[in-house]
C-alpha positions in Angstrom: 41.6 17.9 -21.6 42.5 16.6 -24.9 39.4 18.0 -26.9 40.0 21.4 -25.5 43.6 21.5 -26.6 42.7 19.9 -29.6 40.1 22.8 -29.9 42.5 25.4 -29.3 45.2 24.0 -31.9 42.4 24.0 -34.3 41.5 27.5 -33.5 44.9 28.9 -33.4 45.4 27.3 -36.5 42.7 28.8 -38.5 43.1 32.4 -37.1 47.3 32.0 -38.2 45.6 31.0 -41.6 43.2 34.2 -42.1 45.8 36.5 -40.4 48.6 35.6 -42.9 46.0 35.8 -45.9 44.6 39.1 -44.9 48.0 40.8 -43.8 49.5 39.7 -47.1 46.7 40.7 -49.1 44.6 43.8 -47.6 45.5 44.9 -44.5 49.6 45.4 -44.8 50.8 43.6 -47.7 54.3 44.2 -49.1 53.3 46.2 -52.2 49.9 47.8 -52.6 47.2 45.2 -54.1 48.5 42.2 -52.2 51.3 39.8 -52.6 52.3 36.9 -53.1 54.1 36.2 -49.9 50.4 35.3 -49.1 51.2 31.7 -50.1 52.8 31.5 -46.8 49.2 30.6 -45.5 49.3 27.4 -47.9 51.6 25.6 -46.0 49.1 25.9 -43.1 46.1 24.0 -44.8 48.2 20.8 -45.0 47.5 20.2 -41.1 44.2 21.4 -40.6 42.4 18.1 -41.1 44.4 15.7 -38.9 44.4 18.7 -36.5 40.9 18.8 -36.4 40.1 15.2 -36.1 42.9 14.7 -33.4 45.4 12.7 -35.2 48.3 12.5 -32.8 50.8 12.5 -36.0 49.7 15.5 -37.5 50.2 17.1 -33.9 54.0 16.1 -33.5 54.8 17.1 -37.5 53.3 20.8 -37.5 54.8 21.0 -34.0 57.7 21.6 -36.4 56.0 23.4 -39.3 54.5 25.8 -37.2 58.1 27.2 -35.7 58.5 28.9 -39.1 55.8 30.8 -38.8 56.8 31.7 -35.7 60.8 32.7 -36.5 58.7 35.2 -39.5 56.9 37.2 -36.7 60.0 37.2 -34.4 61.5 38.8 -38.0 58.9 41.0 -39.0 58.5 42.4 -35.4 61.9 43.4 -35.4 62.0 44.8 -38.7 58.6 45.9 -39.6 56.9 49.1 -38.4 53.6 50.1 -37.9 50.2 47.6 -38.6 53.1 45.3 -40.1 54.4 45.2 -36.6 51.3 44.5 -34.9 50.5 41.6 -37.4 53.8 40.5 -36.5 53.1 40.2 -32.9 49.8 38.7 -33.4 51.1 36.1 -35.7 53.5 35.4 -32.8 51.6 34.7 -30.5 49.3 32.4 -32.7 52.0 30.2 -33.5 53.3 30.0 -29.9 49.7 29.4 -28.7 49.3 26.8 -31.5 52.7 25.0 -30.5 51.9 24.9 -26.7 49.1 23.5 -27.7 49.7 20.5 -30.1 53.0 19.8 -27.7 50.5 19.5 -24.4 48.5 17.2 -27.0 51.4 14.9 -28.0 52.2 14.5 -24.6 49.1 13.8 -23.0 48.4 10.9 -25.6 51.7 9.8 -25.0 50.6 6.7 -23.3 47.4 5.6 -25.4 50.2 5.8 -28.7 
């Protein structure tokens, strides 16, 4: 049970990362040509390796991290209209999938900490 929620964080993870790059720089950025709001996706690089390798610390911290990215797409979705909206959804459900997922994690290796 473990590896597949630790296969779905790392998935989630990854497709937040390339949605955030590609909404902020081709497919809906803020002004034409990109942005730089697409350094939002940096903050999401800092967790990928512990996520990937199943390090229960890196789990319980970007539970955290991730909740901004999630507050964003409740924001965009309700001010946004159009593909930015969409994006916004998208990215909302990514970082609640992501959180539901590293959460389940923490607390099945709970008793092997």
């Amino acid at each position: 049970m473990t590896r597949k929620l630790r296969l779905a964080a790392t998935l989630a993870l990854g497709l937040l990362l390339a949605l955030c790059l590609a909404w902020e720089l081709w497919l809906a950025p803020l002004r034409p040509g990109g942005s730089f709001l697409a350094l939002k996706a940096l903050p999401l690089i800092l967790p990928f390796a512990g996520i990937f390798k199943g390090k229960r610390y890196t789990f319980q911290w970007s539970s955290l991290l991730i909740l901004a990215y999630l507050a964003e797409g409740a924001t965009r979705a309700w001010s946004d209209t159009g593909l930015s909206r969409q994006l916004a959804f998208a990215e909302i459900a990514l970082s609640a999938a992501f959180f539901a997922a590293v959460v389940a994690y923490a607390r099945l290796t709970r008793a092997a900490a």
